[in-house]
C-alpha positions in Angstrom: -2.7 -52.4 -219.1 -4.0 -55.8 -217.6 -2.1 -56.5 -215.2 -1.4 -52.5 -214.4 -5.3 -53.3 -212.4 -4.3 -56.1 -210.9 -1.1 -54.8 -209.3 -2.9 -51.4 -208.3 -2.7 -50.6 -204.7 0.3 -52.8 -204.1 3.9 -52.9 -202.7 4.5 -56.2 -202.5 4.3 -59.3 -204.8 4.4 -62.8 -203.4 5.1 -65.5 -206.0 3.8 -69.2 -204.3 6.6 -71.5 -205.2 5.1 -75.2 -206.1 6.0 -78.1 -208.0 5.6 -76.6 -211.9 5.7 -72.5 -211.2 9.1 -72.2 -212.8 7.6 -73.7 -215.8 4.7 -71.7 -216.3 5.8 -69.2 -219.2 3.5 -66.2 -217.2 5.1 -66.5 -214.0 8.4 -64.3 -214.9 6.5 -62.2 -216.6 4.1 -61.3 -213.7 7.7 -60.7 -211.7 8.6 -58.6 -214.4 5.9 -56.5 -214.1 6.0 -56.3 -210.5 9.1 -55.0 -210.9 8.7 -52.5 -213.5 5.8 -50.9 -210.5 8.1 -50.9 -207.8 7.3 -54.0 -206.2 8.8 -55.9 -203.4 9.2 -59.5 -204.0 9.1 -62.0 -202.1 8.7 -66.1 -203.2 7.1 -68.4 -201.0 7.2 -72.2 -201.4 4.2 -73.9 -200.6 5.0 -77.7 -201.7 5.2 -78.8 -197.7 1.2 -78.2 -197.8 -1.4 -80.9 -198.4 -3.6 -80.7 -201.4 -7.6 -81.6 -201.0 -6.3 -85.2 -201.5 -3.8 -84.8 -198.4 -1.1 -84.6 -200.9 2.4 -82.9 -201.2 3.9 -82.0 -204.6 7.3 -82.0 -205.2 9.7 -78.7 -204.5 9.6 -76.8 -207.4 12.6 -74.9 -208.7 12.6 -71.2 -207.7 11.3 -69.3 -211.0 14.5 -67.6 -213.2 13.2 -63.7 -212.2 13.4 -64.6 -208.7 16.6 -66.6 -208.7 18.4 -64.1 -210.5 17.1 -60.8 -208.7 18.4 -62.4 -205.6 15.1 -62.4 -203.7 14.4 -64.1 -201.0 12.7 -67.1 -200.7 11.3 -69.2 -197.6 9.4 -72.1 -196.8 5.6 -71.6 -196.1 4.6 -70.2 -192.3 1.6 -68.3 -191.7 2.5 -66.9 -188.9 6.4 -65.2 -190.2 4.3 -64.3 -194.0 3.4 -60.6 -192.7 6.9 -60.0 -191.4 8.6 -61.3 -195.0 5.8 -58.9 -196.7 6.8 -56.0 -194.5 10.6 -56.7 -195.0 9.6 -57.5 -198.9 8.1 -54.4 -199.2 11.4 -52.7 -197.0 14.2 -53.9 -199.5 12.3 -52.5 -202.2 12.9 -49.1 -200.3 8.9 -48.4 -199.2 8.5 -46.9 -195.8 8.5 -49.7 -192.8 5.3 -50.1 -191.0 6.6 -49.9 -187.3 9.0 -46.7 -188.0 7.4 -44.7 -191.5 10.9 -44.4 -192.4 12.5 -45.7 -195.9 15.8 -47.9 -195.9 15.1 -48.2 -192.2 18.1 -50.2 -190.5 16.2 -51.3 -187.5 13.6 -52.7 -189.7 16.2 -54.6 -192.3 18.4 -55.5 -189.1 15.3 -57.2 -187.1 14.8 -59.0 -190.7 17.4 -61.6 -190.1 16.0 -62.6 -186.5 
C-alpha cells in the first residue's frame, strides 16, 4: 500500500546508481514494484558528481533488477535525462510525448541518436 502513493501518477522510475545502491536490500524491491505498476525504468549513475565535500564515490554496480531486466543504464547528464525518461517511459509501451502514439518507431528509432 506504501509505496502504491508514492508511485501514483507515474510512468517512469529512475533508480540513481552510486557507490552502495546495489547493496541496499530496498532498492530491488522499489524496481519490483515499479514494475508490477507498469513502470518504465530507467538507472542513472551518478558517481561522476561531487558530494558537498567536492567528492566522487566509487561506480557502484548496477542493482540485480536492473541488470537482469535489461534496462538501460547511462552516465549522469542533465541535459539527455528527459529524453532517457521519455524513451523509459516508450519501451515500457506508454504513449510518446512528441507523437501520442504507443510502440512508436520514430520515437524508439531517434532513441539511439
Amino acid at each position: 500500500m506504501y509505496y502504491a502513493k508514492i508511485f501514483k501518477g507515474t510512468s517512469v522510475t529512475v533508480v540513481l546508481i552510486g557507490a552502495e545502491t546495489s547493496s541496499r536490500p530496498w532498492v530491488n524491491y522499489e524496481i519490483e514494484k515499479s514494475l508490477e505498476r507498469g513502470n518504465g525504468l530507467l538507472g542513472v549513475r551518478i558517481n561522476r558528481m561531487k558530494d558537498q565535500y567536492g567528492n566522487r564515490s566509487r561506480r557502484g554496480e548496477v542493482p540485480k533488477a536492473l541488470r537482469v531486466g535489461g534496462y538501460r543504464v547511462s552516465e549522469w547528464n542533465p541535459s539527455s535525462l528527459g529524453r532517457w525518461v521519455e524513451h523509459a517511459a516508450i519501451d515500457a509501451g506508454k504513449p510518446c510525448l512528441a507523437h501520442h502514439r504507443k510502440s512508436c518507431f520514430i520515437c524508439q528509432w531517434l532513441w539511439w541518436w
